[in-house]
N, C-alpha and C positions, 0 to 999 in steps of 0.2 A: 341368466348370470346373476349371481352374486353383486348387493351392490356397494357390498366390501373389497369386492375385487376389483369393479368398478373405478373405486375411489382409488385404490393402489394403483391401477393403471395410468388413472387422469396426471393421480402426483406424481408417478415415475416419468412421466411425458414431461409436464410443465417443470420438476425441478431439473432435470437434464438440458432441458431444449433453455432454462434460467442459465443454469452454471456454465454451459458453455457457450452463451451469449455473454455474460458476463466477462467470462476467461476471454473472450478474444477481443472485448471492447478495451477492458486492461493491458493486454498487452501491447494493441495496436497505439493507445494513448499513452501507454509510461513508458515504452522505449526512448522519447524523449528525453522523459525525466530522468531515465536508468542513464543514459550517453553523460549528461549532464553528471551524474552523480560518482561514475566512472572515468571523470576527465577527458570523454571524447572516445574512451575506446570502446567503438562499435562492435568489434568481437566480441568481447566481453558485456557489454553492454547487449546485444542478441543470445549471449549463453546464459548470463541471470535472465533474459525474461522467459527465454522457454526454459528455464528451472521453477521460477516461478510459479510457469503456467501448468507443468505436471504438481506439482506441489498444491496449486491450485484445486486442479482436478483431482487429485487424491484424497484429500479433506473434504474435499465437500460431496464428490461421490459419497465415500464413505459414511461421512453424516447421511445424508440423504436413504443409505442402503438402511446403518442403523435403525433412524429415524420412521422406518416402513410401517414399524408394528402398531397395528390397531388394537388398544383393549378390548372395546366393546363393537358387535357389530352394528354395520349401518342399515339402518333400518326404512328408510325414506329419504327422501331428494332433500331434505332437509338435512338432515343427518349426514348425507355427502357431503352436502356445502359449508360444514358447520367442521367437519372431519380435516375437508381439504385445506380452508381458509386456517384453519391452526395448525397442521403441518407447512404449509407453505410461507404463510406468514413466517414461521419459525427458520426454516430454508434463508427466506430472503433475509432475516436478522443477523444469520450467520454470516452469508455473502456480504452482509454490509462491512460485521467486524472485520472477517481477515481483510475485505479491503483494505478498512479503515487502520488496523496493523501492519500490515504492508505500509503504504504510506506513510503510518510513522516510523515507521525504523528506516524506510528509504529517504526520510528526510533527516532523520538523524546522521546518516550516514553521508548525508549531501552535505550540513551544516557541520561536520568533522571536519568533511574535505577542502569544507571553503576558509575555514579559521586557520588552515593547516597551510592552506596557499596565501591569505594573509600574514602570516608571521614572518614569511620570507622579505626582506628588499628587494624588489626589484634591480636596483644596482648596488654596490658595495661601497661603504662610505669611502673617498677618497683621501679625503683630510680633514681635519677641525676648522672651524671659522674659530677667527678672534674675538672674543670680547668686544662688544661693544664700548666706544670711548663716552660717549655721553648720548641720552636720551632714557626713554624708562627703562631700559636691560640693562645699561648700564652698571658697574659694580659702585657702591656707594664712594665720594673719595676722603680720602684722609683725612680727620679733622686734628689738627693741631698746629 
């Protein structure tokens, strides 16, 4: 066998058996985050993360399918490893970005939510206090 086919094999192994260890380590860990970022609603908080997780897997299959074609052929075990290490490498730079995007827009979307539940009172003023008569709030008093 070919040990250009070889090399397509090992990478189709290890980027698969990558992306969806990856995909399920995120989901199982940012459902947290997602509940949190969703105000508690667990429904919807389990419908973004497996949207996500297909969204996930889409991209990065995809890349990865892309990503298959070899220029030149491999010519020694050298040439695999040299082959592989720079598709893979490549693979895991990706898997780190969309993390790494993910995360910030689900934080963006958490620090939305949390300024948006800060602005509200907790309770509704009731009435005005009075002016202070004397001490520093005090209003200055009348000179003349």
């Amino acid at each position: 066998m070919d040990l250009t086919v070889i090399a397509y094999i090992v990478y189709l192994l290890i980027s698969v058996g990558l992306t969806i260890w990856v995909a399920r380590t995120l989901s199982r860990n940012g459902r947290l985050f997602l509940s949190d970022v969703l105000h508690g609603n667990e429904k919807l908080a389990d419908a973004v993360n497996h949207l996500l997780v297909v969204g996930f897997y889409l991209v990065n299959f995809g890349f990865v399918a892309l990503y298959l074609n070899q220029d030149e052929a491999v010519g020694d075990a050298r040439g695999l490893f040299e082959a592989l290490s720079v598709k893979l490498g490549v693979v895991l730079l990706v898997l780190g970005a969309l993390h790494l995007g993910n995360v910030y827009v689900l934080n963006k979307m958490r620090r939305r939510g949390v300024m948006e539940r800060e602005q509200v009172p907790p309770v509704r003023p009731q009435n005005w206090t009075a002016s202070p008569k004397n001490g520093p709030w005090a209003p200055p008093a009348p000179q003349g």
